[in-house]
C-alpha positions in Angstrom: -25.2 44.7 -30.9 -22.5 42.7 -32.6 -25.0 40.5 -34.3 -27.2 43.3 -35.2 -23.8 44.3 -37.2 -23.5 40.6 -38.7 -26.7 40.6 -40.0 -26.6 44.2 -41.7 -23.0 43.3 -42.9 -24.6 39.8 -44.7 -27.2 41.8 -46.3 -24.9 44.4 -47.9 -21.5 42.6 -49.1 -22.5 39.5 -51.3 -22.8 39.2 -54.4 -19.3 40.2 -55.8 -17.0 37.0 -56.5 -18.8 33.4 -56.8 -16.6 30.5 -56.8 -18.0 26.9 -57.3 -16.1 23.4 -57.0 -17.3 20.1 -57.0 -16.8 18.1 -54.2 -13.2 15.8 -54.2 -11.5 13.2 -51.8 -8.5 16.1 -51.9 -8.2 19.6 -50.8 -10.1 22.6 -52.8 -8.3 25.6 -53.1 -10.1 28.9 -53.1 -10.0 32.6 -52.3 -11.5 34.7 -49.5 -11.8 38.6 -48.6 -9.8 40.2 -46.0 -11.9 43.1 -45.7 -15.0 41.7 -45.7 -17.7 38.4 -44.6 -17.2 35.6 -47.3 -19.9 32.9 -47.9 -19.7 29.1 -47.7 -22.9 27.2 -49.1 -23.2 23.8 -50.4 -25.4 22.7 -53.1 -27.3 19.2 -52.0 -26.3 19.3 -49.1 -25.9 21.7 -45.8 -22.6 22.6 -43.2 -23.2 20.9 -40.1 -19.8 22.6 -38.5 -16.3 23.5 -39.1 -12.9 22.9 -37.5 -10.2 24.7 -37.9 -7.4 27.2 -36.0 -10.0 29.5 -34.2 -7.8 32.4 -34.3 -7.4 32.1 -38.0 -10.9 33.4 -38.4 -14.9 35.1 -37.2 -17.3 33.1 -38.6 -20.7 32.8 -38.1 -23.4 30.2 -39.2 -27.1 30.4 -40.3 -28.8 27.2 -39.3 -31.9 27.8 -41.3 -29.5 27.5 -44.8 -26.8 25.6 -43.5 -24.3 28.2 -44.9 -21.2 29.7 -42.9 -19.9 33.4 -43.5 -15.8 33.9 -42.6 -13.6 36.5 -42.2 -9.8 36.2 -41.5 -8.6 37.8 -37.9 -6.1 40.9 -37.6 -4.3 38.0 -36.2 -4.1 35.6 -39.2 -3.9 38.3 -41.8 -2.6 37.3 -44.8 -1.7 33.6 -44.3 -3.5 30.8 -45.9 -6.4 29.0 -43.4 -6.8 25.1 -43.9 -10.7 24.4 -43.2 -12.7 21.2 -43.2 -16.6 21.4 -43.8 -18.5 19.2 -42.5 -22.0 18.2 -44.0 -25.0 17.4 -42.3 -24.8 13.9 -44.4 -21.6 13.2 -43.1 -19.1 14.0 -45.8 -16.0 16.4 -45.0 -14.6 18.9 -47.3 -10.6 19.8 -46.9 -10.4 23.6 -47.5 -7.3 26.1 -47.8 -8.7 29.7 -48.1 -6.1 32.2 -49.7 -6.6 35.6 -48.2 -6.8 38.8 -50.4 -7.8 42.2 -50.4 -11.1 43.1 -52.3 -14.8 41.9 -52.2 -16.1 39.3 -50.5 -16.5 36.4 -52.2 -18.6 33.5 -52.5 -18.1 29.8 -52.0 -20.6 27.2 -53.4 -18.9 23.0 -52.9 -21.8 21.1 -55.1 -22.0 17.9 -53.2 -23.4 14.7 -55.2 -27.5 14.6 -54.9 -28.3 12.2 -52.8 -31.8 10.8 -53.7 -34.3 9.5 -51.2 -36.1 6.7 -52.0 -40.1 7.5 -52.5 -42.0 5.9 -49.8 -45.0 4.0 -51.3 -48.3 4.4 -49.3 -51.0 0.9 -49.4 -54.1 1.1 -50.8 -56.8 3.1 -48.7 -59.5 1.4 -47.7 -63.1 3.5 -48.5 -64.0 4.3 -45.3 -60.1 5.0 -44.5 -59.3 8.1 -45.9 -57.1 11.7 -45.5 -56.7 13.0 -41.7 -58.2 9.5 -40.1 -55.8 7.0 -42.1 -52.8 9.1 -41.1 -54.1 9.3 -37.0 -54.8 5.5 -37.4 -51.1 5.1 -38.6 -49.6 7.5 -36.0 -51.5 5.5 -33.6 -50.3 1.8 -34.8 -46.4 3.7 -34.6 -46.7 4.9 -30.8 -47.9 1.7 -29.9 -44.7 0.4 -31.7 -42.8 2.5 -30.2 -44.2 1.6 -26.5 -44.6 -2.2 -26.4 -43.5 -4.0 -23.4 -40.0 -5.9 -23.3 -41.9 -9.1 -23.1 -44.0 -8.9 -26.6 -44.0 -11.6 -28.8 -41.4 -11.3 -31.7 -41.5 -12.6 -35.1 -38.6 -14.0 -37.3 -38.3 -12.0 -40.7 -35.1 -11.4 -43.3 -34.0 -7.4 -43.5 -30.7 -6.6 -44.6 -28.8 -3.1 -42.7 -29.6 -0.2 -43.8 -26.7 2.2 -44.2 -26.6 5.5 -45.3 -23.4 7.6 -45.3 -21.7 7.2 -41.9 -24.8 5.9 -40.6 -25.6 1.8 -40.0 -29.1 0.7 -39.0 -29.0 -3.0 -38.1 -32.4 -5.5 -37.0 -32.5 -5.5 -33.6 -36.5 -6.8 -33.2 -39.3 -7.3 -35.8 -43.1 -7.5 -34.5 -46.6 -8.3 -36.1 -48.6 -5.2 -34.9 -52.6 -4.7 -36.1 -51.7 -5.9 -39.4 -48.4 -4.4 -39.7 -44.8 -5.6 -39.9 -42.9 -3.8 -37.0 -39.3 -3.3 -37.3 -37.2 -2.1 -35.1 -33.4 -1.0 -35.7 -30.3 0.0 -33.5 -28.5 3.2 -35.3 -24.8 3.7 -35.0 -22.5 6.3 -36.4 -18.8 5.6 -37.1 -18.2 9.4 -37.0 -16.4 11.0 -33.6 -19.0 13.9 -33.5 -22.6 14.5 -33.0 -24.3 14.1 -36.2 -28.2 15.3 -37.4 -30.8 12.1 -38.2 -33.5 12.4 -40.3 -36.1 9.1 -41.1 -35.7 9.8 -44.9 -31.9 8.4 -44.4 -33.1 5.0 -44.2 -36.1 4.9 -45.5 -36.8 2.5 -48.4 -39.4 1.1 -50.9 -42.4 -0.1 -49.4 -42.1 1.3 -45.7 -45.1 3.2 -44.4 -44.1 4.9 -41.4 -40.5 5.8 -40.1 -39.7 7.5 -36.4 -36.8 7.9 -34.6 -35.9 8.3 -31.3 -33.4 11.0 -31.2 -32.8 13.3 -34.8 -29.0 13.5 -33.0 -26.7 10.4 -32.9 -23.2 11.2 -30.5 -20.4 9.1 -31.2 -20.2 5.7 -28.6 -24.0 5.6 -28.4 -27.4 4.3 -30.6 -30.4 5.6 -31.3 -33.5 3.7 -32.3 -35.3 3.3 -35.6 -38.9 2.0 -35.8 -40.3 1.2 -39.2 -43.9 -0.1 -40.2 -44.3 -1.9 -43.0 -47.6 -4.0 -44.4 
């Protein structure tokens, strides 16, 4: 019943006080609504989590936007709540929230746009064409993906591919049905579980992109296979 509530309350108190900042190396200073939810929303970007003093505020977050709605507790009341924002790319926002009485407002951090590479398809054969080229890739990648320990490697010059917190080094490279097969070992230098997506690493030229896990945790790897002609 408490999230029936929520949801009604999101749908009837925003649109009152919008507040935008640009994302900073420092802390961003803005105001919240004692009374009622307040919205947090990044623009290029999307709130993996938050951490702050629990009792300072409710909060509740919609995974399908990647926004966060807060209210202070009767507990805080009044008193200022330090917040850091977490992206789904990594980057951390430092936040101190001033509590005051009136509407609720709205909170839009404008993260730089981060712009993926465009991944450049080869040249269809004729007879290779639509639904049948993109099975006959799928199929070349799962047989990537399963090739015993023991299969023949070949020696080829990639550089890492980092993105953000992210660092995808050569582990193995392979010459599969025509294809240059490269596989990478992922690490994250963050101390919390992170969200993967292929796009991250993908660069000019690549084909196909999989990854084993779309969630890195600190300590561990996760593997990155790449075709490329």
């Amino acid at each position: 019943m408490k999230s029936k509530l929520i949801g009604l309350a999101l749908l009837l108190c925003f649109g009152a006080n919008a507040q935008q900042f640009k994302m900073k190396d420092g802390i961003i200073h803005a105001k919240i609504s004692y009374q009622n939810l307040n919205r947090i929303k990044i623009k290029n970007d999307a709130i993996d989590s938050i951490a702050g003093i629990d009792s300072a505020f409710h909060f509740e977050k919609n995974d399908k936007t990647g926004e966060i709605f807060i209210r202070p507790t009767e507990d805080n009341g009044y008193d200022p709540i330090s917040l850091s924002v977490v992206m789904v790319s990594g980057k951390t926002q430092d936040l101190v929230l001033e509590v005051v009485d009136g509407e609720a407002n709205t909170i839009e951090l404008v993260a730089e746009k981060e712009e993926y590479p465009r991944i450049d398809l080869p040249a269809m054969d004729e007879e290779i064409s639509g639904n049948n080229y993109e099975e006959s890739i799928c199929a070349v990648m799962k047989k990537f993906i399963n090739l015993p320990k023991n299969s023949p490697e070949i020696e080829v010059k990639a550089m890492d591919r980092n993105y953000a917190h992210l660092t995808a080094s050569l582990e193995k490279a392979y010459r599969i049905d025509g294809y240059v097969a490269l596989k990478y070992k992922v690490t994250t230098s963050l101390q919390k579980i992170s969200r993967l997506d292929e796009r991250m690493f993908s660069r000019k030229g690549d084909i196909c992109l999989s990854l084993s896990s779309l969630e890195i945790h600190p300590g561990f790897s996760v593997s990155l296979y790449i075709l490329r002609h």
